[in-house]
C-alpha positions as CSV (number, residue, x, y, z in Angstrom):
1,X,0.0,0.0,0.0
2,X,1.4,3.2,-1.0
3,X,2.3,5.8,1.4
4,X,0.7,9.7,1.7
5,X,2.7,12.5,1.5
6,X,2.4,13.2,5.0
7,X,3.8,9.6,6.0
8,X,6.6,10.2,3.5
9,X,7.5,13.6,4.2
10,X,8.0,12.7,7.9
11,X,10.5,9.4,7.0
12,X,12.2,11.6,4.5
13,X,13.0,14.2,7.1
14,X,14.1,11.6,9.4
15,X,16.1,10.0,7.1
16,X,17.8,13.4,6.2
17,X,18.1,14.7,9.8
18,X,20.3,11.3,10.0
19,X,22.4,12.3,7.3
20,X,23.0,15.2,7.9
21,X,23.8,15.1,11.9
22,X,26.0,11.7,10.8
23,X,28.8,14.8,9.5
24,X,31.5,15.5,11.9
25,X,32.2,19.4,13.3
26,X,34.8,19.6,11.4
27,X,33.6,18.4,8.2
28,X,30.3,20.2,8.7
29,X,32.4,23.4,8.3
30,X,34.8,23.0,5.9
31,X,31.3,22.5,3.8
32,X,29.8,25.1,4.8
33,X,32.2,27.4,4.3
34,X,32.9,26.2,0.6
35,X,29.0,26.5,0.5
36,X,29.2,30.2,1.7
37,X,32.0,31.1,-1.0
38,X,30.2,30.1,-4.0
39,X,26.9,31.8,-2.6
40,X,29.1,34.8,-2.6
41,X,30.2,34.2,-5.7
42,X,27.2,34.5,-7.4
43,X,25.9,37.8,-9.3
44,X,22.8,37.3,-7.5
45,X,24.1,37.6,-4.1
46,X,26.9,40.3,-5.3
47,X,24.3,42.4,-6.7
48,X,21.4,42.4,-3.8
49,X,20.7,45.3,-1.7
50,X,18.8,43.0,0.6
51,X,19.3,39.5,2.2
52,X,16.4,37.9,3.0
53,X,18.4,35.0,5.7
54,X,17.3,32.1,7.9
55,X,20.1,32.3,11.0
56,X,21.5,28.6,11.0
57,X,20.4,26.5,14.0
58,X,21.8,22.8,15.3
59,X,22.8,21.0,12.1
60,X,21.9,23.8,9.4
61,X,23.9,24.9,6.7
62,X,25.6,27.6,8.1
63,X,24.9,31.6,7.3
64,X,26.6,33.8,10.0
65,X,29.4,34.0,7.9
66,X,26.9,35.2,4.8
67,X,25.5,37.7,6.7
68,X,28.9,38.9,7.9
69,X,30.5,39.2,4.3
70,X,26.7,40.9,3.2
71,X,27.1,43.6,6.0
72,X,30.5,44.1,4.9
73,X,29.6,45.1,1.7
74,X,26.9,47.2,2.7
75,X,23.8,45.1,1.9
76,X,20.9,44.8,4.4
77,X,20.3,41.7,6.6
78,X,16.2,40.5,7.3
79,X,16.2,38.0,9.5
80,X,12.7,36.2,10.2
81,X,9.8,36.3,12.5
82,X,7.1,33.2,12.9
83,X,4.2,34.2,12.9
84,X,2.6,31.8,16.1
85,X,-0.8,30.0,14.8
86,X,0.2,30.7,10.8
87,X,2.7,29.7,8.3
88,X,3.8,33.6,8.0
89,X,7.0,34.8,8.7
90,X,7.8,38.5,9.1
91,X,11.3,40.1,8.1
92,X,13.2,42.3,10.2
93,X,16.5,44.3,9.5
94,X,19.7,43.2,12.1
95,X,23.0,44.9,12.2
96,X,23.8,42.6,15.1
97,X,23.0,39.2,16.4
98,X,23.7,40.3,19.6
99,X,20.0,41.0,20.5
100,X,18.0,38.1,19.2
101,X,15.1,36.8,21.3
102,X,14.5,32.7,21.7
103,X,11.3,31.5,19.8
104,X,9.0,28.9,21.2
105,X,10.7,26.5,18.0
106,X,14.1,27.1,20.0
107,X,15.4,29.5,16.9
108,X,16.9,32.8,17.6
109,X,14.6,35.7,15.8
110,X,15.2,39.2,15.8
111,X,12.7,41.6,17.9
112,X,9.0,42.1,16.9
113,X,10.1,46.2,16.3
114,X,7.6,47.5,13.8
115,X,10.2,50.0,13.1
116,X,12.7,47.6,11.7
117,X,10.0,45.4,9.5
118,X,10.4,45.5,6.3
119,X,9.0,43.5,2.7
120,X,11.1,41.8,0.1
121,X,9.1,44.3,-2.6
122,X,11.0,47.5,-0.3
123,X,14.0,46.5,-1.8
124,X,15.6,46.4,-5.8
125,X,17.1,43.0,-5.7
126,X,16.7,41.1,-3.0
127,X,17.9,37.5,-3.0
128,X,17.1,34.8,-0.4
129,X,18.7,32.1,1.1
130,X,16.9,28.9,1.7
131,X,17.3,26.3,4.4
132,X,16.2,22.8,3.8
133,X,17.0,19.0,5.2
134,X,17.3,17.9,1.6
135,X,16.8,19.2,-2.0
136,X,16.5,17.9,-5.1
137,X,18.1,19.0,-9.0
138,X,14.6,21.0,-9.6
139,X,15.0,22.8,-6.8
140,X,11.8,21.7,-4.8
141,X,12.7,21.1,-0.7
142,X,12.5,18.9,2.1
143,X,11.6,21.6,5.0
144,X,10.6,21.1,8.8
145,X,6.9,20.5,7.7
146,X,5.8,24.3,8.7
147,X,5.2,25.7,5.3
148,X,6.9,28.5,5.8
149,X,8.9,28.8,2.8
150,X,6.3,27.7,0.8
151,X,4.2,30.2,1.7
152,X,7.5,33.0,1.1
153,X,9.2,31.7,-2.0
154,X,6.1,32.1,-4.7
155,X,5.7,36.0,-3.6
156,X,9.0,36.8,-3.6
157,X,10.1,38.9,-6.0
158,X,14.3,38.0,-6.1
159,X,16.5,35.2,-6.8
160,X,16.0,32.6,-4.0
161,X,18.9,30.4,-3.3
162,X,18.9,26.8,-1.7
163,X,22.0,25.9,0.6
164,X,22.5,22.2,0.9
165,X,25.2,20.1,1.6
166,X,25.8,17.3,-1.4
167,X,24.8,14.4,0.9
168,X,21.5,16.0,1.2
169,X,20.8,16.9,-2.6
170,X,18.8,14.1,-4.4
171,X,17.7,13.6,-8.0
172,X,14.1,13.8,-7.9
173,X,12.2,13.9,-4.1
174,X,9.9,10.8,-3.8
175,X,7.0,12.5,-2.4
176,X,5.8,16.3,-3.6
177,X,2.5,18.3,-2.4
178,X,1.0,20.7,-5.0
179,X,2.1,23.6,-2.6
180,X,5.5,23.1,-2.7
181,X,7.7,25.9,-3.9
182,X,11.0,25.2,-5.8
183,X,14.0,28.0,-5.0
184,X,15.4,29.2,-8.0
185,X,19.3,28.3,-7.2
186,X,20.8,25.3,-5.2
187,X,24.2,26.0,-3.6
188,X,25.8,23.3,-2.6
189,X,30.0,23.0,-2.4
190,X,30.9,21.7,-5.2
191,X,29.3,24.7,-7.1
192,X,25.9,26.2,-7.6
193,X,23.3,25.3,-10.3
194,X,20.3,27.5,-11.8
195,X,17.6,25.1,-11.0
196,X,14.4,27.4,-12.0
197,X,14.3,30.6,-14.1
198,X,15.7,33.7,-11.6
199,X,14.6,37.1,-12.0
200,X,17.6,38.0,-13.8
201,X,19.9,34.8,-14.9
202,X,23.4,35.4,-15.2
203,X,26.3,33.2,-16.3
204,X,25.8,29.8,-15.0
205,X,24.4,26.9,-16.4
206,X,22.1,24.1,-15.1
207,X,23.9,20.8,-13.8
208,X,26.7,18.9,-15.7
């Protein structure tokens, strides 16, 4: 008997929380940090005026090094908010990760300061960057099952930008729901690969 999505989502996750926590320290960073300098390198990133940012927790690909280089160079940093009761999230600019509150999912967040929330359509180019337990060569995610992204990624109006590790990158995902939004680059650290037409495509091609 075949399984439902939901079934299959939630063995999938395990399976890739496994893999993923199965990496030791040390290899964990020298991956993400190969991961972080080809996210850098792309004219997607180089050119935003906005980073639209998860802050990596536990296993994650890491992205305090991201935002580092992207306040170096003068871009803004939104970090985001859940929404409690919703699949929303709500963007707010950091200068500092110094003053992050504790949500009730055990993520830092910034502080719910109407003066510092802010939209992806305020900005010219914003790009995000995507978390995800696994992702496959068309760009569609394995997230944490709280459709946050998928309620994010259709409206937003910039390149969005998958970081996943290769042991976590598979051909095709076994089980999709119609919902599911695919990002539009996957950055792993061999490389990165245009997966889905971005706003404005630049120099790369799709995978060898």
């Amino acid at each position: 008997m075949p399984m439902d999505a939901t079934t299959g989502k939630a063995l999938m996750r395990a399976q890739f929380k496994a893999v993923r926590e199965g990496l030791i320290p040390g290899e964990r960073r020298a991956i993400d940090e190969a991961i972080a300098r080809n996210v850098a390198a792309l004219p997607e990133f180089a050119a935003a005026d906005a980073v639209f940012t998860y802050l990596s927790f536990g296993a994650e690909v890491d992205t305090r090094g991201l935002i580092q280089r992207a306040w170096e160079a003068g871009k803004t940093v939104c970090l985001p908010r859940v929404v409690p009761g919703t699949r929303e999230m709500r963007w707010y600019t950091v200068q500092s990760l110094d003053r992050l509150v504790r949500s009730s999912f055990g993520v830092e967040e910034p502080p719910d300061d109407p003066s510092r929330e802010v939209h992806p359509a305020d900005f010219v180019r914003p790009v995000a960057l995507v978390p995800g337990l696994a992702f496959d060569r068309e760009g569609f995610r394995l997230g944490y099952g709280g459709g946050f992204y998928d309620t994010f990624l259709p409206a937003f109006p910039g390149a969005s930008i998958g970081l996943i590790r290769a042991c976590q990158l598979v051909e095709r995902l076994a089980v999709r729901d119609v919902h599911d939004a695919p990002v539009n680059i996957v950055a792993l650290e061999q490389g990165s690969a245009y997966v889905a037409e971005p706003v404005e495509r630049a120099v790369l091609g799709r995978w060898s």
